[in-house]
C-alpha positions as CSV (number, residue, x, y, z in Angstrom):
1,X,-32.3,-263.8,42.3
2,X,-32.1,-260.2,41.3
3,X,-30.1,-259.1,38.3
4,X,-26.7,-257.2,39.9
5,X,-26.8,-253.5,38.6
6,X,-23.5,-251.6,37.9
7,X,-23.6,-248.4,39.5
8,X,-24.9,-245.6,37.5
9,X,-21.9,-243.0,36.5
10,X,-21.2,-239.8,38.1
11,X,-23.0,-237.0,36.1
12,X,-20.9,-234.4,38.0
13,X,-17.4,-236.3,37.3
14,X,-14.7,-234.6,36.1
15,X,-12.9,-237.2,33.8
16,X,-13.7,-235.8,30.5
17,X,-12.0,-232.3,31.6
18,X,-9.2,-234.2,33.2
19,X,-8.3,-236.1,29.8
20,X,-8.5,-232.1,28.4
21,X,-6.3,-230.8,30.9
22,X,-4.2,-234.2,30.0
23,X,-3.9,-233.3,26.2
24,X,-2.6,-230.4,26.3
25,X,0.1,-231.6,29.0
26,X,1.2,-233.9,26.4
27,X,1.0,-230.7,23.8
28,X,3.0,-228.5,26.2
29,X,5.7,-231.3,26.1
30,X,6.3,-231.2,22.2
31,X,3.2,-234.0,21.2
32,X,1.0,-232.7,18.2
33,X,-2.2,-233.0,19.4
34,X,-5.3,-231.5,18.2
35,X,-8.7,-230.5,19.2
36,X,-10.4,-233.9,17.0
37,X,-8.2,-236.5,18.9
38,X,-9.1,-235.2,22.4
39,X,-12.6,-235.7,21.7
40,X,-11.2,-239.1,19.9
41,X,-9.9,-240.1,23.5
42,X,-13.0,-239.3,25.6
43,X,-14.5,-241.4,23.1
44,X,-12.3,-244.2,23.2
45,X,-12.4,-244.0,27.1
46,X,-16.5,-243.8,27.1
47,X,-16.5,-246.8,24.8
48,X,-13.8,-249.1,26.3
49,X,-14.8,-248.3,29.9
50,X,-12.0,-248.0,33.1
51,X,-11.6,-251.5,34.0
52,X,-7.9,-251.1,34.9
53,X,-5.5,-248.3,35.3
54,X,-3.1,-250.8,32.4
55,X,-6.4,-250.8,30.2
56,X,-7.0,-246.4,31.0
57,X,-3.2,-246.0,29.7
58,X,-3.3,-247.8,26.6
59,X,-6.7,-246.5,25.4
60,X,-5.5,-242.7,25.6
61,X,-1.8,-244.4,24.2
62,X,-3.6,-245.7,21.0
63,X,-5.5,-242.2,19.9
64,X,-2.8,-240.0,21.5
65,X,0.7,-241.4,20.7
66,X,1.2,-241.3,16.6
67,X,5.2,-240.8,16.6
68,X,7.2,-243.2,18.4
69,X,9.5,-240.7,19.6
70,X,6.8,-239.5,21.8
71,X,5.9,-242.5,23.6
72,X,8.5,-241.7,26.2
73,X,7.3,-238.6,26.8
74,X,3.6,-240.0,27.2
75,X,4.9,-242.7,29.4
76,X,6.3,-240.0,32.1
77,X,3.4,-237.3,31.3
78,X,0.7,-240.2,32.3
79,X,3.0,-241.4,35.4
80,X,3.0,-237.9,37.1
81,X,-0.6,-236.4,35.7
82,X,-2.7,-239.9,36.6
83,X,-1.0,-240.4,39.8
84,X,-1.9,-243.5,41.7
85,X,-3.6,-243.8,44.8
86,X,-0.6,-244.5,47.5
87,X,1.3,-241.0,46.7
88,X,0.4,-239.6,50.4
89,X,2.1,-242.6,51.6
90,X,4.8,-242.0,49.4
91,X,5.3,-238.7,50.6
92,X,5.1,-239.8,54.7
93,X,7.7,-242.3,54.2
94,X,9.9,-239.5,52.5
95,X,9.5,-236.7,55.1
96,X,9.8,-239.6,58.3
97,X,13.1,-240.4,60.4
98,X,13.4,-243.7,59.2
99,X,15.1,-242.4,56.1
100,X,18.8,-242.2,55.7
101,X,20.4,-238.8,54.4
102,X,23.1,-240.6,52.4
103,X,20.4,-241.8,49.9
104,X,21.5,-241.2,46.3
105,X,18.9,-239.4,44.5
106,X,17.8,-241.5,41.9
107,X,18.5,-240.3,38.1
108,X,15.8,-238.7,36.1
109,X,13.6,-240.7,33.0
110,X,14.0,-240.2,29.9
111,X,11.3,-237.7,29.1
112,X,10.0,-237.0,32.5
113,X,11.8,-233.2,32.9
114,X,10.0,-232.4,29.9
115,X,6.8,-233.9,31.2
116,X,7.5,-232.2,34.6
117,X,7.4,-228.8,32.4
118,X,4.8,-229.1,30.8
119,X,2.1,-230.2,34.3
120,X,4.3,-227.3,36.4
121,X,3.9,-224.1,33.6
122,X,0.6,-223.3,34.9
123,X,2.2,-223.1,38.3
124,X,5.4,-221.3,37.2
125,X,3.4,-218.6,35.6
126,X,0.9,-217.9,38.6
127,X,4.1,-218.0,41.0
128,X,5.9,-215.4,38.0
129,X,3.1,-212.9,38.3
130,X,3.9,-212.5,42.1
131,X,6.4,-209.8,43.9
132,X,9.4,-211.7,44.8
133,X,12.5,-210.1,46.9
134,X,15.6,-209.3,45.0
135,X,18.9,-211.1,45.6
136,X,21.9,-210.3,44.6
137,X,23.9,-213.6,44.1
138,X,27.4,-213.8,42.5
139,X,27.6,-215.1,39.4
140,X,31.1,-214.6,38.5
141,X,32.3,-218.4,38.8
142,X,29.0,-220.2,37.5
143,X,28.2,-221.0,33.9
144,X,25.6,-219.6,31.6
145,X,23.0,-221.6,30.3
146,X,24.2,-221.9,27.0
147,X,26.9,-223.9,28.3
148,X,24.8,-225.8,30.7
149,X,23.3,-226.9,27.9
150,X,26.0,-227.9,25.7
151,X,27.0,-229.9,28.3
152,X,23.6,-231.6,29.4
153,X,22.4,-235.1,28.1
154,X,19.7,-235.6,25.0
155,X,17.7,-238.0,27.5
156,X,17.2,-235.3,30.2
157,X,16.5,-232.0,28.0
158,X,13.2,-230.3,28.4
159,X,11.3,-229.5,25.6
160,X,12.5,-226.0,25.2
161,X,15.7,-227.1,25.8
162,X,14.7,-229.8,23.2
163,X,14.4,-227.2,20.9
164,X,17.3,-224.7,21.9
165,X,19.2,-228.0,20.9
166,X,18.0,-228.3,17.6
167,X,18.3,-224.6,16.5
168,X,22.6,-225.3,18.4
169,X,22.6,-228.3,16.0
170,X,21.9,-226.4,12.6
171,X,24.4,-223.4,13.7
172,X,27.0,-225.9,13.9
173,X,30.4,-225.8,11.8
174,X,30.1,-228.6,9.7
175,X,33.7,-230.2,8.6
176,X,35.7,-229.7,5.9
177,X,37.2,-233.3,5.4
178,X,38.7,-233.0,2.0
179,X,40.6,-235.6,0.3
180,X,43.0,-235.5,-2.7
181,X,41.6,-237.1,-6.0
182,X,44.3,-238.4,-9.1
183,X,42.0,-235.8,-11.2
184,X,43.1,-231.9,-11.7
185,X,41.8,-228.8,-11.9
186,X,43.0,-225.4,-13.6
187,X,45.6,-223.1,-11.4
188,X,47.4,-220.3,-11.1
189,X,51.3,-219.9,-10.7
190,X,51.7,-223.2,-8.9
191,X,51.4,-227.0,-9.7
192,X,52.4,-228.9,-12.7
193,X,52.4,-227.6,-16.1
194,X,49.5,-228.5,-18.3
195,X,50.8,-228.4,-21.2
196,X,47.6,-228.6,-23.6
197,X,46.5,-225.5,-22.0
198,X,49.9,-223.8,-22.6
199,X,49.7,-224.6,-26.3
200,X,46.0,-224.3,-26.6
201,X,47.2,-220.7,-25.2
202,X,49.9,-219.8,-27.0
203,X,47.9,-220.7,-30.7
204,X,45.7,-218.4,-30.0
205,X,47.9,-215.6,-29.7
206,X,49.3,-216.6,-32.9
207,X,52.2,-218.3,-31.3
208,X,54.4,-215.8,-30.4
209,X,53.9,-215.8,-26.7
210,X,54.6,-219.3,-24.8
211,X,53.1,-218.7,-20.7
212,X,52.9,-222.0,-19.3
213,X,49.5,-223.2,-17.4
214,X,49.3,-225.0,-14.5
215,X,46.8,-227.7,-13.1
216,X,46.7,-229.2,-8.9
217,X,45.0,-232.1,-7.8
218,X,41.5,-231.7,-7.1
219,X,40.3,-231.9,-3.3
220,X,36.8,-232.9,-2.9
221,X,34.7,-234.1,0.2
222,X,34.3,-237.9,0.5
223,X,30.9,-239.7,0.5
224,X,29.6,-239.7,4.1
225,X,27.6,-243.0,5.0
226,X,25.7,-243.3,8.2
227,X,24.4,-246.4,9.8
228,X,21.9,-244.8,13.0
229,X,20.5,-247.5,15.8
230,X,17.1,-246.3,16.0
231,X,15.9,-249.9,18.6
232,X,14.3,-249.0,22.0
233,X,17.4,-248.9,23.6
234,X,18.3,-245.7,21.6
235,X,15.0,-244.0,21.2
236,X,15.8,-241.2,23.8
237,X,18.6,-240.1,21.3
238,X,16.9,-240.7,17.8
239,X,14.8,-238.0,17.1
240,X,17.6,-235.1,18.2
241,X,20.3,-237.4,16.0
242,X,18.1,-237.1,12.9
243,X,17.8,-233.1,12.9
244,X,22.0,-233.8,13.0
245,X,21.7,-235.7,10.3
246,X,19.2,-233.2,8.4
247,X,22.0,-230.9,8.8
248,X,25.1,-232.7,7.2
249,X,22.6,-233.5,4.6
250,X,21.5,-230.2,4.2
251,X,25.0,-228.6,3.6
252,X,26.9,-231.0,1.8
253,X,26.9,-233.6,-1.0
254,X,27.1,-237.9,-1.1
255,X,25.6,-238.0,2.6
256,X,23.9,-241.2,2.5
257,X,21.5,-242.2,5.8
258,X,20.6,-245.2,6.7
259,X,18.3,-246.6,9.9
260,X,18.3,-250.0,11.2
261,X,16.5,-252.3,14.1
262,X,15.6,-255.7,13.3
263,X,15.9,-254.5,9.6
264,X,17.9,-251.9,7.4
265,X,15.8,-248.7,5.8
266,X,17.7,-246.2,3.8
267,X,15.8,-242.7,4.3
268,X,18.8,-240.5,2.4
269,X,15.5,-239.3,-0.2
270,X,13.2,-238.6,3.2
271,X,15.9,-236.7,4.6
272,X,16.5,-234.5,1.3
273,X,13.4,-232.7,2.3
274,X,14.6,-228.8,3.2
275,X,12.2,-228.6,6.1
276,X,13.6,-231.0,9.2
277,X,10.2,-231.7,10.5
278,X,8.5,-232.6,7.5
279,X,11.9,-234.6,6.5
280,X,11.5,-236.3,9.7
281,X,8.0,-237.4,9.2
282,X,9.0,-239.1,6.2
283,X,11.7,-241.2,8.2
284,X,8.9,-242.2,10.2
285,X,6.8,-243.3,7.5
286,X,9.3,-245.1,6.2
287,X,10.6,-247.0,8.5
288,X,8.2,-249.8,10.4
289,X,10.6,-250.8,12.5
290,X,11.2,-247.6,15.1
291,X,11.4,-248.9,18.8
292,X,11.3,-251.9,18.7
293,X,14.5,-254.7,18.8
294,X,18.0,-254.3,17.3
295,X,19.9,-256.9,15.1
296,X,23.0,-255.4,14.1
297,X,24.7,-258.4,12.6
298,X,21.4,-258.8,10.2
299,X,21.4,-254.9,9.4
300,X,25.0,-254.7,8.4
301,X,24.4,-257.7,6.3
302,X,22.0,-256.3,4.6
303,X,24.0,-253.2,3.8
304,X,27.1,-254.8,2.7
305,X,25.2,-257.0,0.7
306,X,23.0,-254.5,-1.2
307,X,24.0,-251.0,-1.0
308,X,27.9,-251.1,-0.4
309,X,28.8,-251.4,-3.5
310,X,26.3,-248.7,-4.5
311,X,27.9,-246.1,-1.4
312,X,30.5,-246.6,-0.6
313,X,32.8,-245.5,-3.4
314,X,35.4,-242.6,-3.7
315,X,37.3,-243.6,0.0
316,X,34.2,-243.0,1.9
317,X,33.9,-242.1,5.9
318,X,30.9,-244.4,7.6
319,X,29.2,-243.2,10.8
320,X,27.8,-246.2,12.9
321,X,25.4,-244.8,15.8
322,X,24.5,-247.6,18.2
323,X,24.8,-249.3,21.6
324,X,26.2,-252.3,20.6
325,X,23.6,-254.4,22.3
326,X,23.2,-257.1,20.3
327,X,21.1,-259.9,20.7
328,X,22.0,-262.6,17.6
329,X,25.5,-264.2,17.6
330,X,28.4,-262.1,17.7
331,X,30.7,-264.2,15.3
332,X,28.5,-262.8,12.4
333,X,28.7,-259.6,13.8
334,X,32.4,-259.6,13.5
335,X,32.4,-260.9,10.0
336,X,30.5,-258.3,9.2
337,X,32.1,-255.2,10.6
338,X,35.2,-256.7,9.1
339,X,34.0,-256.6,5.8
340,X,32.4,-252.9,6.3
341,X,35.8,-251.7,7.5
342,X,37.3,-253.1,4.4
343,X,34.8,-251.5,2.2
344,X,35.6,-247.8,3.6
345,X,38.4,-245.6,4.3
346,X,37.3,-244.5,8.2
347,X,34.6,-246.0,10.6
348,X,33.8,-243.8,13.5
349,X,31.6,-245.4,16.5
350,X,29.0,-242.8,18.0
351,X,28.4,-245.0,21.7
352,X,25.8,-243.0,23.8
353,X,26.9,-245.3,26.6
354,X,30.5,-243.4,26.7
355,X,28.5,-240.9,28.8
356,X,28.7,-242.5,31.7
357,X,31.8,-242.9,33.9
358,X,32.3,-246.5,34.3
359,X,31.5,-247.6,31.3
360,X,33.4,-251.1,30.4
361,X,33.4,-252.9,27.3
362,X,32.0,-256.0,28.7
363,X,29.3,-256.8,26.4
364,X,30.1,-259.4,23.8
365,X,28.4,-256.8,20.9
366,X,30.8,-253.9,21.9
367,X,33.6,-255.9,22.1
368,X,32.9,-258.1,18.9
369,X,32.6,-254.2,17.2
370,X,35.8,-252.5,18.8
371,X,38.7,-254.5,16.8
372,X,37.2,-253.1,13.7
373,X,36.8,-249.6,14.2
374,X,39.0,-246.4,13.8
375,X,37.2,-243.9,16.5
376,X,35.2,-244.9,19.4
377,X,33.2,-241.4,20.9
378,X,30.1,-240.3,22.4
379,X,27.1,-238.7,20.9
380,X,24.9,-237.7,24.0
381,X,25.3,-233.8,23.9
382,X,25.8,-231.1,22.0
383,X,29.3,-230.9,22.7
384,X,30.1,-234.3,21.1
385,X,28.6,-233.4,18.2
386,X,31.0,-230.1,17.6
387,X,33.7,-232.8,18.8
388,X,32.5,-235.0,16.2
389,X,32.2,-232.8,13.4
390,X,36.1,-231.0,14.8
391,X,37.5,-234.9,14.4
392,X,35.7,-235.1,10.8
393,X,38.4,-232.7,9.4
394,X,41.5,-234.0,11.4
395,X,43.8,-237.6,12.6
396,X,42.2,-239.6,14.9
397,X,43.7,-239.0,18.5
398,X,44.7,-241.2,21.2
399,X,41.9,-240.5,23.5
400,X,39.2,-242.4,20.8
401,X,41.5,-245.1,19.8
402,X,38.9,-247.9,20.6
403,X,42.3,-249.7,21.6
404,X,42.3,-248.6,25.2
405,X,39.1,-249.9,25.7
406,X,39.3,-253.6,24.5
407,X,42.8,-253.4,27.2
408,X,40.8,-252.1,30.1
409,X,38.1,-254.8,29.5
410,X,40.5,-257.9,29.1
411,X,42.6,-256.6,32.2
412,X,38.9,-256.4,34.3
């Protein structure tokens, strides 16, 4: 029998451009890709062959991807650039008249408008260059885009947008939570009389002249402690939540930072770094754990048992950023929240889930967490953060009390 011969490759085939055009997608859409690791990927794809489109995506995955923050984003970038071979069907079932009107549209990806961006510039720059007819449209009851995107999710930002966000983040008004300490300071014509400074006063003028002195109590930010989720469940929100983070750490004192999945990594010293995407890189070196599962029970444990008495001193305010989804038993979870409320003087839950409408308490992490916490809020936009940092320096109001939703889940 004679041998079977593979068919000789294409000398006119267009992959190695395609993979080009492909790498600088990605680089359009935030990724940091340079001219060495496209010629990496036609490499890796020459040496490991196309035996499956599953095998194609996770050779260019392994050269391209190096964050994990941008696997989503490489995810939705290969979906729409590679596409697969049934789209024209696609397409025909879409525009026939077997399909209902009433269809909702489905909701975006994570990542995919900023993918979508970054194929369609080329486009949108060719269609720019063109003579298009004016029109006049009335603009007096729509909102600018500034607002638009205060109000717009993390998840579905485009990478401009990405960045509009970040530079939003750093302009914000930070609070001014102060708290009154049993030590004094030095005052003028009010307070108590501090009488060693009176006499210490009047000796040197040779005590003739008495004028009394007077000290207040000393108001000084408290410590601010963050626990941040950073599983796979939250990796649409954790890069954006760090540069928040940066921020607080950047303009204020005792902000301690802490990331946890299936274990705890404190990254206060990473953050400390003045530039937020150098400090960033840090957090990713540090932590080995980015994207992967979540065990909050384990993580809190872990803090409470070995840094709580290290942070959280001086009536402290603790920031816990998560989804609740937790997959270990929920009775240690509860223990343990219990003891972190104990340990602080105000525990603010940051839910991303709260942006949807009908969101219930029904999981047995989230409601295991809600008995034990001051302020339950969203954290998905950039308006929630300036509510955030506006609820920092004030009472907690009715419309967080995490109350409201442990009734609403037992009456369901």
């Amino acid at each position: 029998m004679s041998e079977a011969r593979s068919p000789a490759a294409d000398p006119e085939g267009r992959l190695a451009d395609n993979i080009t055009y492909f790498a600088r997608t990605l680089r359009r859409a935030g990724m940091k890709l340079g001219p060495a690791a496209v010629l990496d990927a036609i490499a890796a794809v020459r040496a490991g062959g196309l035996s499956s489109r599953d095998d194609f995506y996770w050779t260019l995955h392994a050269v391209l991807v190096s964050r994990r923050e941008d696997e989503v984003v490489f995810a939705e970038a290969f979906r729409l650039f590679w596409r697969s071979r049934d789209l024209i069907e696609k397409m025909i079932a879409m525009f026939s008249s077997t399909v209902t009107r009433d269809t909702v549209p489905e909701k975006k990806r994570a990542g995919e408008t900023r993918a979508s961006d970054a194929l369609l510039e080329g486009a949108r720059t060719r269609e720019s260059r063109q003579t298009r007819p004016e029109i006049e449209i009335d603009a007096r009851f729509t909102m600018s885009g500034r607002e638009v995107l205060r109000h717009k999710d993390f998840a579905q930002m485009s990478a401009s947008e990405v960045e509009a966000a970040k530079l939003a983040i750093r302009a914000l008004r930070l609070p001014d939570d102060r708290v009154r300490t049993r030590r004094s300071r030095p005052a003028t014509g009010t307070g108590r009389i501090d009488l060693r400074r009176t006499l210490q006063a009047s000796a040197r003028g040779g005590g003739e002249l008495i004028l009394p002195k007077f000290r207040v109590p000393r108001e000084v930010q408290p410590p601010l402690v963050i626990l941040a989720d950073i599983s796979g469940s939250m990796s649409q929100y954790t890069r954006i939540f760090l540069h928040f983070l940066h921020a607080l750490g950047e303009r204020r004192r005792h902000v301690h930072t802490f990331l946890f999945g299936t274990r705890l990594s404190n990254v206060t010293r990473a953050l400390r770094h003045k530039d937020p995407d150098e400090a960033l890189e840090r957090c990713s070196a540090a932590v080995k754990d980015w994207s992967g599962g979540t065990r909050i029970a384990e993580a809190l444990r872990s803090f409470n048992k070995d840094w709580s008495r290290r942070v959280l001193t001086r009536g402290p305010t603790v920031i816990l950023i998560t989804d609740g989804l937790e997959r270990d038993s929920t009775e240690d979870l509860a223990g343990e929240m219990e003891r972190l409320r104990k340990s602080c003087r105000r525990l603010i839950w940051l839910n991303p889930l709260l942006r949807f409408d009908g969101f219930a308490a029904r999981a047995r992490g989230v409601r295991a967490m809600l008995p034990y916490v001051d302020e339950f809020r969203p954290v998905h936009s950039l308006d929630a953060m300036e509510a955030l940092c506006r609820a920092l320096s004030s009472p907690a109001g009715a419309a967080t009390d995490p109350r409201r939703w442990l009734e609403a889940a037992e009456a369901a």
